[in-house]
Every structure is written in structure tokens, then in C-alpha cells.
C-alpha positions as CSV (number, residue, x, y, z in Angstrom):
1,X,-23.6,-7.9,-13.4
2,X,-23.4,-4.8,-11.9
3,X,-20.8,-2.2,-13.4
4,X,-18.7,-0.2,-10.8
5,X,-17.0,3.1,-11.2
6,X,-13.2,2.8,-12.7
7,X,-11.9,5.6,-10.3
8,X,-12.3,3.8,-6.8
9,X,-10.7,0.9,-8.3
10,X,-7.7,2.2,-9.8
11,X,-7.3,4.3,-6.0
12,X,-7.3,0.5,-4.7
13,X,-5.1,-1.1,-6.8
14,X,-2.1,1.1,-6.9
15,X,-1.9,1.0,-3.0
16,X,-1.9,-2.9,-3.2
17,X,-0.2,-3.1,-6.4
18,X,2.8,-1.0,-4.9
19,X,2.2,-3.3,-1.4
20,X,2.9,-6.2,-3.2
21,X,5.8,-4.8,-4.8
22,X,7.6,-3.6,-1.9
23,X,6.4,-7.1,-0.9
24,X,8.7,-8.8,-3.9
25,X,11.5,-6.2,-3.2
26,X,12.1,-7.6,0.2
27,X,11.3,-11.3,-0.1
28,X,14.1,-12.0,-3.0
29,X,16.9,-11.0,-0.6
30,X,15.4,-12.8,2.6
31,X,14.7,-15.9,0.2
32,X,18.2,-15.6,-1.3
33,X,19.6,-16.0,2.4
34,X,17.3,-18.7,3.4
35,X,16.2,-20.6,1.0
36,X,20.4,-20.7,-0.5
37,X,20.4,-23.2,-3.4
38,X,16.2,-23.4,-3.9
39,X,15.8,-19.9,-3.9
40,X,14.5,-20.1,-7.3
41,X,11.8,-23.0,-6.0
42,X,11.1,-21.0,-2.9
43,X,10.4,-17.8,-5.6
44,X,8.1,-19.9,-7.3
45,X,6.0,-20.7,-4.4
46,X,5.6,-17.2,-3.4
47,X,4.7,-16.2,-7.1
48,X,2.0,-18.9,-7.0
49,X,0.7,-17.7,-3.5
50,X,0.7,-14.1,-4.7
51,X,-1.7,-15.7,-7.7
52,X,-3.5,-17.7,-5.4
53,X,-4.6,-14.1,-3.3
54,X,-5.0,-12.6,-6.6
55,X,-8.0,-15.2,-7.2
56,X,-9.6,-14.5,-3.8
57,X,-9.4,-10.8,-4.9
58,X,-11.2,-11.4,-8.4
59,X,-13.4,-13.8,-7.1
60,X,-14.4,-11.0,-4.0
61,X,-15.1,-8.3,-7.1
62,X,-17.0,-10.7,-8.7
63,X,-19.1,-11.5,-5.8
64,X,-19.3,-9.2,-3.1
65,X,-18.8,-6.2,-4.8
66,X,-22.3,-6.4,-5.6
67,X,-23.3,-7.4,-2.0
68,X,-21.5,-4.6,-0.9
69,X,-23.4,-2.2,-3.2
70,X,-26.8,-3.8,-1.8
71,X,-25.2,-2.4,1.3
72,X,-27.8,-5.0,3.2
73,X,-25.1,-7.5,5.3
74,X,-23.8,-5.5,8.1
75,X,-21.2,-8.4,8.4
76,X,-19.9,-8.1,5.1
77,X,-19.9,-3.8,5.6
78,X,-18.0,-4.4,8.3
79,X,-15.4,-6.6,6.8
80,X,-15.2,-4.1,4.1
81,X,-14.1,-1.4,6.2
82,X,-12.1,-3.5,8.3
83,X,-10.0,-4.2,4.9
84,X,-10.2,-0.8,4.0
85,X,-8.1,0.1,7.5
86,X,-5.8,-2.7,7.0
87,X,-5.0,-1.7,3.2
88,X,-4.2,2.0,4.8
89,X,-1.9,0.4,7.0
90,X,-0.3,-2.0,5.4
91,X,0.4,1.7,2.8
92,X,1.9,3.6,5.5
93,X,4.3,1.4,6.5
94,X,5.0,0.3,2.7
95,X,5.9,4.1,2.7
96,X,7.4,4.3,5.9
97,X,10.2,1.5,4.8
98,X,10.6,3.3,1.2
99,X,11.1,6.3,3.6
100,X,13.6,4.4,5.6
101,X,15.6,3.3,2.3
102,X,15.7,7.2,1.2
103,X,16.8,8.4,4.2
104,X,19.6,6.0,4.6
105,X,20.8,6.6,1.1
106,X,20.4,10.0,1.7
107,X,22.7,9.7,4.6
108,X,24.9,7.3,3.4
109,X,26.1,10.0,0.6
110,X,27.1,12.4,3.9
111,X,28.8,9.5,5.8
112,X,26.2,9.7,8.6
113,X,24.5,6.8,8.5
114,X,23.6,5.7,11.4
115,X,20.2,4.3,13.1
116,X,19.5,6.9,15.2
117,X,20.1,9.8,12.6
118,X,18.1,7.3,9.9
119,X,14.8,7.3,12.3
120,X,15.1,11.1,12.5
121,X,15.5,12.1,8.9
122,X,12.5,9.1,8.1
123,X,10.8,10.9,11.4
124,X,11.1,14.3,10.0
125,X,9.9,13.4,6.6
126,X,7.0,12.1,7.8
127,X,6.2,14.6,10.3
128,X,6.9,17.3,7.1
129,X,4.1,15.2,5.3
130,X,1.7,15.0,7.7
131,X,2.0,18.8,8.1
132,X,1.3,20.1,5.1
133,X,-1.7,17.5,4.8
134,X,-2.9,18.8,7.9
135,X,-2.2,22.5,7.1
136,X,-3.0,22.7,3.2
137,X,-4.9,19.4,3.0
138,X,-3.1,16.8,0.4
139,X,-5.7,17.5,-2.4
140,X,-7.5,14.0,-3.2
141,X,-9.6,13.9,-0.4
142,X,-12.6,15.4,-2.9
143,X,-11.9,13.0,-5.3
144,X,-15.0,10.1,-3.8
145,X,-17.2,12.9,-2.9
146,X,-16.9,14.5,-6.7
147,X,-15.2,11.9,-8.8
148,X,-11.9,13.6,-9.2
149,X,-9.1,14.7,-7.4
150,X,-8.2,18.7,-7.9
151,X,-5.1,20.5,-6.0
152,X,-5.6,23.3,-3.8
153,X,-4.5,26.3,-5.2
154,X,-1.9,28.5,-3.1
């Protein structure tokens, strides 16, 4: 069995470890409201289907891992970056909706909550981000090229 660096890993499972928990953090309030009295039945069939996609995803190290390090099946490169993409996504709008909670928290505290003023602030916050990646880079983007992830200095 082939070992594989710790690093990439670890930059893969914090994404989907903090996807799955915003995952939780929203599905306990929509069960509680549809589900009523078998909410606790309807939580256990979402903890066994999270368990059930954490096997694929063991199973999937286990076995393509090392076809993907052959890099011979273009099919399975391809479904490899396709999930790459989808993991990226899925992260920015697990941000975005963390985003959304700040800002309306944020604004509740000033008595201005409202949607439109919670889509600028969230906007804004995002747009701020983006800029200074854009403008002073965000840091990590070294980190697969060099194994680590160093800070520009200012």
C-alpha cells in the first residue's frame, strides 16, 4: 500500500469536516420542524447516512488513491478534479451561509436587520476577502507546490 503525504489530506478534510458540520448545524432545526415527534429517528437516519458516505470515502482512499497516483485512467483524473471543484464549492457557500449568520448577528446588535442590508454586509465581506487575496495573495497557495504554507510578509 502506497503511503500518501499527511498535508493534502488534512487540507481535505477540514473543508469537508467543517461541510458536514454546517451540514448538522442546519439539519437539527429543519428535522426538529418536520420530522416533530421522530426527530430523534429521523437524526439517526441522517447520522447513519453520514457513516454510510464516510465508508465510500475510506473505501475511495483505500482504492483509488493509488489509481490516482498511477495517474493512468483519464476517467478517474477527471472525476478527481471534478470533486475537487465540487468540494470548493460546496466550501464557499458553507462560508457564505456562516457569513450570512455573522452578518445578521452583527446587525441584529444595531437594530438593522434586515435582508437587504444582511446581503450587503455578507456582500462586502466577501468582496473585502477576495480583495486582499487578489491584492496580497491569501498565503497557502505555496503550500502544494513546497509542502507548507508561509504568510506574505508586509
Amino acid at each position: 500500500m502506497q503511503t500518501f503525504s499527511r498535508l493534502p489530506f488534512e487540507l481535505l478534510a477540514t473543508p469537508l469536516a467543517s461541510i458536514f458540520g454546517s451540514g448538522f448545524l442546519v439539519i437539527v432545526p429543519v428535522l426538529a420542524q418536520s420530522a416533530g415527534p421522530y426527530m430523534t429517528v429521523a437524526m439517526a437516519a441522517v447520522c447513519l447516512l453520514a457513516y454510510l458516505v464516510g465508508s465510500i470515502i475510506r473505501h475511495n482512499i483505500r482504492v483509488a488513491e493509488p489509481l490516482l497516483a498511477d495517474g493512468q485512467d483519464s476517467t478517474l483524473n477527471f472525476l478527481e478534479r471534478s470533486a475537487d471543484i465540487s468540494i470548493v464549492v460546496a466550501y464557499v457557500i458553507s462560508i457564505t451561509l456562516y457569513l450570512h449568520i455573522l452578518a445578521s448577528f452583527v446587525l441584529s446588535g444595531i437594530g438593522q436587520d434586515t435582508p437587504l442590508y444582511n446581503n450587503l454586509l455578507t456582500s462586502a465581506v466577501i468582496i473585502i476577502i477576495a480583495g486582499v487575496g487578489i491584492w496580497r495573495g491569501l498565503g497557502c497557495w505555496a503550500l502544494w507546490k513546497n509542502g507548507h504554507c508561509t504568510l506574505p510578509s508586509y
